[in-house]
VEXFIVO-804341 format. One line per field, with one value per residue (C-alpha): residue in three letters; x negated, y negated, z negated. Coordinates in Angstrom, 3 decimals. Each point is the difference from the previous one (the first is absolute). Example, Ala and Ser with C-alpha at 12.3 -4.5 7.8 and 13.67 -1.06 7.14 Angstrom:
BEGIN
r <- c(ALA, SER)
u <- c(-12.300, -1.370)
v <- c(4.500, -3.440)
w <- c(-7.800, 0.660)
END
This chain:
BEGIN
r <- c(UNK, UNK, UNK, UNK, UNK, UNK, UNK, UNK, UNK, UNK, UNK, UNK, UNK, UNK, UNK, UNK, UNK, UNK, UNK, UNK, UNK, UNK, UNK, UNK, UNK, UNK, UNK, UNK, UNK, UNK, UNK, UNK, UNK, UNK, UNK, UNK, UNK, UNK, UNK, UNK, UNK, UNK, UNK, UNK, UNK, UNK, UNK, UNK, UNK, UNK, UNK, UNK, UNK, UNK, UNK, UNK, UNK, UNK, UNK, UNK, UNK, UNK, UNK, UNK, UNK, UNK, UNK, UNK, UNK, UNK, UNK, UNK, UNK, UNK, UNK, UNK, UNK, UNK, UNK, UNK, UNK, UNK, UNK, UNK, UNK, UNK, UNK, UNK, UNK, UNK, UNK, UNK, UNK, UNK, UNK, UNK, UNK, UNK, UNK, UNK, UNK, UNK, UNK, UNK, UNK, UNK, UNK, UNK, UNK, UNK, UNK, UNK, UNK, UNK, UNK, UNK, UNK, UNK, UNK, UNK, UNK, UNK, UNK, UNK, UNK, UNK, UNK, UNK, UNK, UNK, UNK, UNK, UNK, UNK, UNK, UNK, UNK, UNK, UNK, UNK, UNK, UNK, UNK, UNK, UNK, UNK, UNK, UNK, UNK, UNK, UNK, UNK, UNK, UNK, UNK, UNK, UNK, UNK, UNK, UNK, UNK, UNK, UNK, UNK, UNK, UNK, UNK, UNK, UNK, UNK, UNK, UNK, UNK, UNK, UNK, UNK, UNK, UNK, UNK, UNK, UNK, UNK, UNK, UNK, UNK, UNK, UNK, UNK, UNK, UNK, UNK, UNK, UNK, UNK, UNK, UNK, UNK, UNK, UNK, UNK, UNK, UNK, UNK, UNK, UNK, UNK, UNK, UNK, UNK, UNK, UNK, UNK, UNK, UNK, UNK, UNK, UNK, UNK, UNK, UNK, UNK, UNK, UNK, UNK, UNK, UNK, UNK, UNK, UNK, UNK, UNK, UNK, UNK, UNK, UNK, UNK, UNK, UNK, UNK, UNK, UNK, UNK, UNK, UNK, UNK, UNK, UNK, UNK, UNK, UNK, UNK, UNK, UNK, UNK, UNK, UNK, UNK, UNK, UNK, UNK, UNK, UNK, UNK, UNK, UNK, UNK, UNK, UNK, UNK, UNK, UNK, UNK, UNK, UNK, UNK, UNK, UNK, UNK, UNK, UNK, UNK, UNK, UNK, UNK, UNK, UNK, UNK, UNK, UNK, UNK, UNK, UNK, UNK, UNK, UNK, UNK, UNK, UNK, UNK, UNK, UNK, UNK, UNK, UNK, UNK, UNK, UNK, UNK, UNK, UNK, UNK, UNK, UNK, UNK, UNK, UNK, UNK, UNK, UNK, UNK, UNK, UNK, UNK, UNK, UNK, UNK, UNK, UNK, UNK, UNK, UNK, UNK, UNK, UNK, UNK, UNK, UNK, UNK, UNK, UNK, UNK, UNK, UNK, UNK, UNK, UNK, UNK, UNK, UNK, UNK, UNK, UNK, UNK, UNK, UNK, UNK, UNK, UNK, UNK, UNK, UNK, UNK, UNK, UNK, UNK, UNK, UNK, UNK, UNK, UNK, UNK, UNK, UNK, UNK, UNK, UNK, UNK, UNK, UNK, UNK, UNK, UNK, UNK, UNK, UNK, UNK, UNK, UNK, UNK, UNK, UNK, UNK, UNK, UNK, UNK, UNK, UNK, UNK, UNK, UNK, UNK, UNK, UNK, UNK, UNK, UNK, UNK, UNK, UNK, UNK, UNK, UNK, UNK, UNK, UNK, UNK, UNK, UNK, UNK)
u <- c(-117.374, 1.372, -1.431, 2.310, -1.620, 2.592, -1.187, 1.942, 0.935, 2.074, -0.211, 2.189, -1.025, 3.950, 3.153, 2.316, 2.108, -2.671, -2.149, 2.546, 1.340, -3.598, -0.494, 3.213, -0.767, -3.313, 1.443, 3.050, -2.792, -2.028, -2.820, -1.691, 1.227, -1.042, 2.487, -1.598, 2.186, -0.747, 3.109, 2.682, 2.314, 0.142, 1.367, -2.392, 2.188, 3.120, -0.922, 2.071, -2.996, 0.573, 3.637, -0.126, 2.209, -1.356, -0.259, -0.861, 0.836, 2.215, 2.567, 3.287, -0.336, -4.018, -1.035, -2.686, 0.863, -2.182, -1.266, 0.645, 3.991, -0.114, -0.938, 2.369, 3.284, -1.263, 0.077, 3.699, 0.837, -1.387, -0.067, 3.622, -0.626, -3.034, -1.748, -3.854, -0.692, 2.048, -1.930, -3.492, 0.881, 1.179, -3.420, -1.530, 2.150, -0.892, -3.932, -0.172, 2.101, -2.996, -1.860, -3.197, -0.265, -1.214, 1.635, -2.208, 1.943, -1.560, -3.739, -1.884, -2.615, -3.119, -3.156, -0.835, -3.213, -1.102, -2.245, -1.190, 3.195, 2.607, 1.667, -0.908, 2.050, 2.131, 0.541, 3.158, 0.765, 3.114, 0.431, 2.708, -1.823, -3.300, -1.384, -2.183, 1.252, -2.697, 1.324, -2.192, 1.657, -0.066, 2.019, 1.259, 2.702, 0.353, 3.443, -0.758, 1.324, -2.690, -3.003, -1.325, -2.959, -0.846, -2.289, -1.226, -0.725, -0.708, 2.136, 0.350, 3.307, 1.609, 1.978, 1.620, 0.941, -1.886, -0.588, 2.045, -2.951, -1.584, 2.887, 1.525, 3.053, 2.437, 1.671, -3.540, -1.397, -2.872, -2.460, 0.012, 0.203, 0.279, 3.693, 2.553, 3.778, 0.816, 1.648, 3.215, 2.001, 3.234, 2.893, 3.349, 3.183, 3.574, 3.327, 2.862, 3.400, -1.242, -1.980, -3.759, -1.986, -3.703, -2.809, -3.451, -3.269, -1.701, -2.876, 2.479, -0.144, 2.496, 2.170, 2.642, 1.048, 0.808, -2.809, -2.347, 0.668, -0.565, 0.457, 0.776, 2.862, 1.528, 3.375, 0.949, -0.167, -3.387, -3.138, -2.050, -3.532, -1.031, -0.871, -3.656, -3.299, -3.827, -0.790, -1.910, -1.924, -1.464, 2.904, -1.959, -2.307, 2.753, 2.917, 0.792, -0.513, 2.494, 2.278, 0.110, 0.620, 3.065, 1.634, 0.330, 1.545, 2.249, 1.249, -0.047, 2.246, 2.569, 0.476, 0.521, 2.968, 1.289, -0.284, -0.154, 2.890, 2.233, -1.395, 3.200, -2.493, 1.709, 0.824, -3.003, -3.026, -3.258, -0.758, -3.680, -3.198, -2.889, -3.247, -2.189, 0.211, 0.633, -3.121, 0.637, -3.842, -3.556, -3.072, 0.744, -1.813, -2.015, 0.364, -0.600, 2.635, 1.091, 3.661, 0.182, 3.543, -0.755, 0.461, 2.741, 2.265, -1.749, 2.220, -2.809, -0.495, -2.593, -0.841, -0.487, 3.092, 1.231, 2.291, 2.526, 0.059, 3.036, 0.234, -0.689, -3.224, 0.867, -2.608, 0.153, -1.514, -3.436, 1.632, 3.448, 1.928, -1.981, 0.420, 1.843, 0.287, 2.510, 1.347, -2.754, -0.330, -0.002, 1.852, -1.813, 1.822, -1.604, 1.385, 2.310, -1.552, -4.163, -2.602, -2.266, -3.088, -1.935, -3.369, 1.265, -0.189, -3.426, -3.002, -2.621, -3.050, 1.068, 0.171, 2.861, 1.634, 3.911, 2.619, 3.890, 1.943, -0.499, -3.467, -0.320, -2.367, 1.963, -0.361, 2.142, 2.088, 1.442, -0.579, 2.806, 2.430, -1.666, -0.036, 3.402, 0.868, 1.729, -2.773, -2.711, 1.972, 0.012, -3.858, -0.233, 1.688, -2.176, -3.339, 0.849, 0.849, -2.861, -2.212, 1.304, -0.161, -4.307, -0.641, 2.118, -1.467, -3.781, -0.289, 0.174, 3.098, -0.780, -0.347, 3.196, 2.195, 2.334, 2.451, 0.724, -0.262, 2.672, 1.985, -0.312, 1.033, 3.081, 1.019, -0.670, 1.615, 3.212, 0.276, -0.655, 2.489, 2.763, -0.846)
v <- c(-95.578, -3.431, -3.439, -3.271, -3.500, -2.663, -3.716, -2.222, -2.267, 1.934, 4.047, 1.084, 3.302, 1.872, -0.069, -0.126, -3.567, -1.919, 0.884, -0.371, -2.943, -1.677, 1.388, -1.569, -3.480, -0.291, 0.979, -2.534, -3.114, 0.969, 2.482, 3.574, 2.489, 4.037, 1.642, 3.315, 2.492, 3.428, 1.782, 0.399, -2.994, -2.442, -1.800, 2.221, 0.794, -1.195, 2.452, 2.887, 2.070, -1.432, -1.419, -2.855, -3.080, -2.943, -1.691, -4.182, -2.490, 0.692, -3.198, -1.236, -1.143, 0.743, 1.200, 0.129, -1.406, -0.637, 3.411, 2.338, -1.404, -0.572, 4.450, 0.721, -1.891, 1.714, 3.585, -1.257, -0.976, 2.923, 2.936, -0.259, 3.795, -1.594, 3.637, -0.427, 1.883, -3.468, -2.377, 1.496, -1.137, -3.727, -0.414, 1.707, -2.422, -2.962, 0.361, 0.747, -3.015, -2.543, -1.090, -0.386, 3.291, 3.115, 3.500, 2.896, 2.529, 3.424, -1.381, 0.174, -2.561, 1.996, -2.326, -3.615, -1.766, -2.739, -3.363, -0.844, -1.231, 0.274, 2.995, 0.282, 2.520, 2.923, 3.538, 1.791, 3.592, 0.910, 3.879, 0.384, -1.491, 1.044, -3.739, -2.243, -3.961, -2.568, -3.151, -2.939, -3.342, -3.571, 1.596, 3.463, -0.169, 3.292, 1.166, 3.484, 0.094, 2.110, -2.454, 2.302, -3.115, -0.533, 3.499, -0.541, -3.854, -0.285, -2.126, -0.549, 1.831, 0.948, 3.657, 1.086, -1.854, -2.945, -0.284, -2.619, -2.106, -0.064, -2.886, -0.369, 1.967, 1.663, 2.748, 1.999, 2.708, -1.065, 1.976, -0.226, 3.039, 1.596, 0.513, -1.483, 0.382, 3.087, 0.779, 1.695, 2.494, -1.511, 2.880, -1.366, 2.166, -0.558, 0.697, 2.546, 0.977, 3.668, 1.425, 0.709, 2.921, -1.062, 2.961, -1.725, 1.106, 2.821, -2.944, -2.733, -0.144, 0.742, -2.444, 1.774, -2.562, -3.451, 0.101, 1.119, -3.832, -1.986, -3.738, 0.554, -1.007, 2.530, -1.448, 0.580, -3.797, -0.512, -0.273, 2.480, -1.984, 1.039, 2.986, -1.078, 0.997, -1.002, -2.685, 2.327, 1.168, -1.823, -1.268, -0.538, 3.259, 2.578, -1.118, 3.522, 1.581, -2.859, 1.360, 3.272, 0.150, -2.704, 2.016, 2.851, -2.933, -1.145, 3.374, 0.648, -2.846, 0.527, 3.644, -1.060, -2.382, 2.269, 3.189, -0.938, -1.518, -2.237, -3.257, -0.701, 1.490, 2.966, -1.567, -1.662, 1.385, -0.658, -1.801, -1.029, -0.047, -2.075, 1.956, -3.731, -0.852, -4.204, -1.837, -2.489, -0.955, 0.709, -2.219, -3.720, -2.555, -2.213, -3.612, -3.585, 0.363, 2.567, -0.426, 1.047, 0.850, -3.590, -1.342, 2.445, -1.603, -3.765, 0.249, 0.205, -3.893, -0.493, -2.377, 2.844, 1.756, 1.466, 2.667, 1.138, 3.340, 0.130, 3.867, 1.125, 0.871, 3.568, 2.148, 3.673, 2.372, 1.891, 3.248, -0.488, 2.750, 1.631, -3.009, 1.387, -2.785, -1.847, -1.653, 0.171, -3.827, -3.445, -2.982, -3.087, -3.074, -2.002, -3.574, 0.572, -1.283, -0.416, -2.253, 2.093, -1.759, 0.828, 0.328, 3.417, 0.879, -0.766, 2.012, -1.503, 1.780, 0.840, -3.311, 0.661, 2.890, -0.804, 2.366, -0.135, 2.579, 1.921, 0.098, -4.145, -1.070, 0.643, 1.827, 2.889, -1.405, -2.546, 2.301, 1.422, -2.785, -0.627, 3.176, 0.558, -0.740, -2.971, -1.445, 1.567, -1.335, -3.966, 0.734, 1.702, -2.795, -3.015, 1.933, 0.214, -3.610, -1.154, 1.826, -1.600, -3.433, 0.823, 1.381, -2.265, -3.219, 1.422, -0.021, 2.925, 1.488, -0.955, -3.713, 0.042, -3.211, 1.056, -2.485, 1.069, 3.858, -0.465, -2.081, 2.358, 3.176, -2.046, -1.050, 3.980, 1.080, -2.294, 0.924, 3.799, 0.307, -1.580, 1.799)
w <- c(-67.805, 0.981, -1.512, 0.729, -1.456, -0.968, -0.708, -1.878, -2.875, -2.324, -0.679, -2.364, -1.957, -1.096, 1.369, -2.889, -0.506, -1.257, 2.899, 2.733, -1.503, 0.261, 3.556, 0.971, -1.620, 1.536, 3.127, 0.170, -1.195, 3.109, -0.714, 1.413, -2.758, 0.462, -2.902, -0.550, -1.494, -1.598, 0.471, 3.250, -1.725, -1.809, -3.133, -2.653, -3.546, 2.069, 2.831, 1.136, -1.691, -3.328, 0.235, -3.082, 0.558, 0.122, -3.561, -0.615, -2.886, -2.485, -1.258, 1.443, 3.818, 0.017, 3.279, 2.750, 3.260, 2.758, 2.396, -3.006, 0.153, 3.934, 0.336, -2.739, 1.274, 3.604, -1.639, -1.094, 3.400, 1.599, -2.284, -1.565, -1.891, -1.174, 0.774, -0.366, 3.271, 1.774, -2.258, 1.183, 3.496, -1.089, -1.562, 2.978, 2.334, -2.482, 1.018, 3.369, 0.755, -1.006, 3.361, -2.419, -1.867, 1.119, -1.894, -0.573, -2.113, -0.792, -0.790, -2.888, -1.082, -0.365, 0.038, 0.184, 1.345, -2.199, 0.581, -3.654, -1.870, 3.262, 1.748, 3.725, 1.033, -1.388, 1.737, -0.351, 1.119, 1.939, -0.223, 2.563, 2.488, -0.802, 0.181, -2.054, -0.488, -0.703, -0.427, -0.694, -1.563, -1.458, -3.299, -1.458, -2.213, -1.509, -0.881, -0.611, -3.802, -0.724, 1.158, 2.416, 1.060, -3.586, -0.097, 3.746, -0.507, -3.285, -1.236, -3.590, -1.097, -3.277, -0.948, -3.116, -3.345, -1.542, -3.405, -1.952, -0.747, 3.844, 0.650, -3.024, 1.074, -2.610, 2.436, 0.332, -1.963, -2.556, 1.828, 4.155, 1.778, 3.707, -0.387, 2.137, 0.645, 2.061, 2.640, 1.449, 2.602, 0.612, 0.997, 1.674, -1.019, 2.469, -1.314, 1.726, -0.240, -1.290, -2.307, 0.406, -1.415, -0.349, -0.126, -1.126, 1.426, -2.087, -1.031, -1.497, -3.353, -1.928, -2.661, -1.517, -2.335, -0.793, -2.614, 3.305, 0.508, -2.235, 0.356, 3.852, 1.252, 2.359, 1.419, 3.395, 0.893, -1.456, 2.400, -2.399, 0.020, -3.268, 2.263, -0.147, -0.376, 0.657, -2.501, -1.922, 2.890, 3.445, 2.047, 2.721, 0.400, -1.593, 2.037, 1.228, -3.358, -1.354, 3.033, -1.035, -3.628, 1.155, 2.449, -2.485, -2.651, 2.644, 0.871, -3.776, -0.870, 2.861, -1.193, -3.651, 1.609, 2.441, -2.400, -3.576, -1.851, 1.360, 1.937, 2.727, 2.558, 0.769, 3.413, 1.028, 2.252, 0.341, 3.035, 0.323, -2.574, 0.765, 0.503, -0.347, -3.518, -0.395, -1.644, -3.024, -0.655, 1.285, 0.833, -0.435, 1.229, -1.810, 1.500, -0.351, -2.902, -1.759, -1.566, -3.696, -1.629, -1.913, 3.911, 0.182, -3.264, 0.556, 3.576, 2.483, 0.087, 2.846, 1.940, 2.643, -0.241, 2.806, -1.185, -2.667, -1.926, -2.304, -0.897, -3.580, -1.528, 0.345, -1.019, 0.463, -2.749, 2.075, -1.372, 2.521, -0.624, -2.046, -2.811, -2.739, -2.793, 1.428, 3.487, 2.667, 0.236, -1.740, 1.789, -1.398, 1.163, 2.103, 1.514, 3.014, 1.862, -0.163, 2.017, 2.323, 1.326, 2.907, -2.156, -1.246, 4.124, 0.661, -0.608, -2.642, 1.692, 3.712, 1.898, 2.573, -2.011, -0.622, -1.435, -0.893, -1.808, -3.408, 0.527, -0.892, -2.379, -3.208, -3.160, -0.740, -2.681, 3.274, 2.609, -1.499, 0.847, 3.443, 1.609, 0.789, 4.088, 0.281, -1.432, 1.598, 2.986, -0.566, -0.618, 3.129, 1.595, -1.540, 0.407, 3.985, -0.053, -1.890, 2.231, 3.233, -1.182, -1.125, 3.356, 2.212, -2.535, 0.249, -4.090, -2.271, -1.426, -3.608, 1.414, 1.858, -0.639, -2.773, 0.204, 3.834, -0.733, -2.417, 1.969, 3.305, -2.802, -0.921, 3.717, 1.092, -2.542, 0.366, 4.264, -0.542, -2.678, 2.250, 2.993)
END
């Protein structure tokens, strides 16, 4: 086996848009940055593996510029059938372009060596290469979604539903509980000039009727989330279980379109199903702050903001699919858009442990307006920045100047989006 030690003064821990987005940012403003990513590309739910667009504020004219805006006007440029395959490479292209950051794609974080309250190091596996990756640094931001330092540091994080009264929320259930939102295989369907027999695999199951259904809206246009399950179960530890009993939905629900009544699908195929089922909520952080659904409808007014969520307070029912009293979600409205501060991105217990994504230091009644990507994104973005200015400026992150944080996120954000 091969060992390769990296020192530096950023590693970032996940390769979906929040992580690459903070790579990139604390690569532009002048800083060492490892990104250490667990599968062969990157952009996590928005991957080729997943295939979920990429989702931000809600409200007339909302949306996030900066790198998030700079990738996605790129992928326009570039990738004009907008297949996923194409936008793996722009992302690819995106990261290895930075003088300052260092890709490792395929490696797993497995271990990291601590010094009382601060990681030292962290060791990732990369299978293909049969190598171990050590990387020792100033900060780790993890933007793994699923908090993968949080069990190997021990860092203080959250998972599941708090009860009303913990933060005086209304959204919550009266009693807390382990259960979280759940998560999803996406399938992508193409249309021809012919009709398309479908044959299902012996192990879909079967939905014969309308009634099968219920509360699920099956139109060919629609992007079939409510295909979902895990909330009821651990999203983290029975991913592949979660997997399987999707596929044979997936499969399930195509047949029911393709050979049940009528659903105008008689000359569409099925071109692709995701094996990698898209996460909506695991581990969360706990940080300096946590932000409370009060935050969420007060309007996030921080001194420390840094970043805007906007989406609704959508909150999936644990059960997914499996939810039979009525549609699988509630959209609570939420102000479009919110204040995000940088508190919610730094550790309470691990001194230079950072993170950016769905995994911020929220509750789950506003994770559930925070998680989606555009979002996770403009974190991504300020959590990069906010590191370079600590380390370049010799102070901690939490103790960054504010005022010029904010005013470097606004100038980025302004140049990237009219590049």
């Amino acid at each position: 086996m091969k060992t390769i030690l990296y020192k530096t003064d950023l590693c970032v821990i996940g390769g979906g848009l929040s992580g690459l987005c903070c790579a990139i940012a604390a690569s532009r403003n002048g800083i060492k940055t490892v990104l250490v990513q667990d599968r062969h590309v990157l952009g996590g739910n928005s991957s080729e593996e997943i295939r979920m667009w990429v989702c931000g504020a809600h409200g007339k004219d909302n949306r996030e510029t900066g790198i998030i805006e700079e990738i996605i006007l790129e992928n326009f440029y570039q990738n004009k059938g907008l297949k996923f395959p194409i936008w793996s490479s722009v992302l690819y292209e995106k990261a290895k372009a930075e003088d300052n950051l260092t890709l490792i794609l395929n490696a797993s974080c497995m271990d990291a060596e601590m010094d009382n309250n601060m990681i030292k190091s962290i060791k990732a596996w990369q299978s293909n290469a049969e190598t171990f990756h050590v990387i020792e640094s100033k900060y780790f931001a993890d933007c793994s979604g699923d908090s993968i330092l949080a069990p190997l540091s021990g860092a203080e994080y959250m998972y599941g539903r708090e009860a009303k009264q913990d933060f005086g929320e209304t959204i919550p259930p009266d009693k807390s509980d382990k259960k979280t939102m759940g998560m999803s295989c996406l399938f992508q369907v193409r249309e021809t000039t012919h009709k398309v027999d479908f044959v299902p695999p012996e192990w879909a199951y079967k939905f014969k009727s309308d009634d099968d259904l219920p509360y699920k809206d099956h139109e060919i246009d629609n992007n079939f989330w409510w295909i979902e399950l895990g909330g009821e179960w651990d999203c983290i530890h029975d991913t592949d279980k979660c997997r399987d009993e999707l596929l044979k939905i997936c499969y399930g629900v195509w047949d029911h379109m393709k050979n049940y009544g009528d659903h105008g699908a008689d000359n569409w195929e099925l071109e692709w199903i995701g094996f990698l089922p898209g996460k909506r909520e695991s581990r969360r952080y706990v940080g300096k702050h946590i932000v409370t659904q009060n935050d969420v409808e007060n309007e996030g007014r921080f001194d420390d903001i840094v970043a805007y969520a906007g989406w609704s307070m959508d909150d999936h029912f644990p059960e997914g699919f499996y939810y039979k009293d009525g549609y699988p979600t509630i959209f609570h409205p939420a102000p479009q858009p919110w204040g995000l501060p940088l508190r919610c991105m730094i550790s309470k217990n691990i001194k230079n442990l950072v993170f950016a994504g769905r995994n911020i230091s929220v509750t789950h009644a506003a994770l559930s307006s925070s998680r989606v990507m555009a979002t996770c994104s403009i974190l991504g973005q300020a959590l990069g920045t906010a590191v370079a200015i600590a380390v370049k400026s010799g102070v901690e992150v939490e103790n960054v100047n504010i005022n010029e944080l904010q005013q470097k996120l606004m100038n980025d954000g302004f140049q990237d989006a009219n590049k």
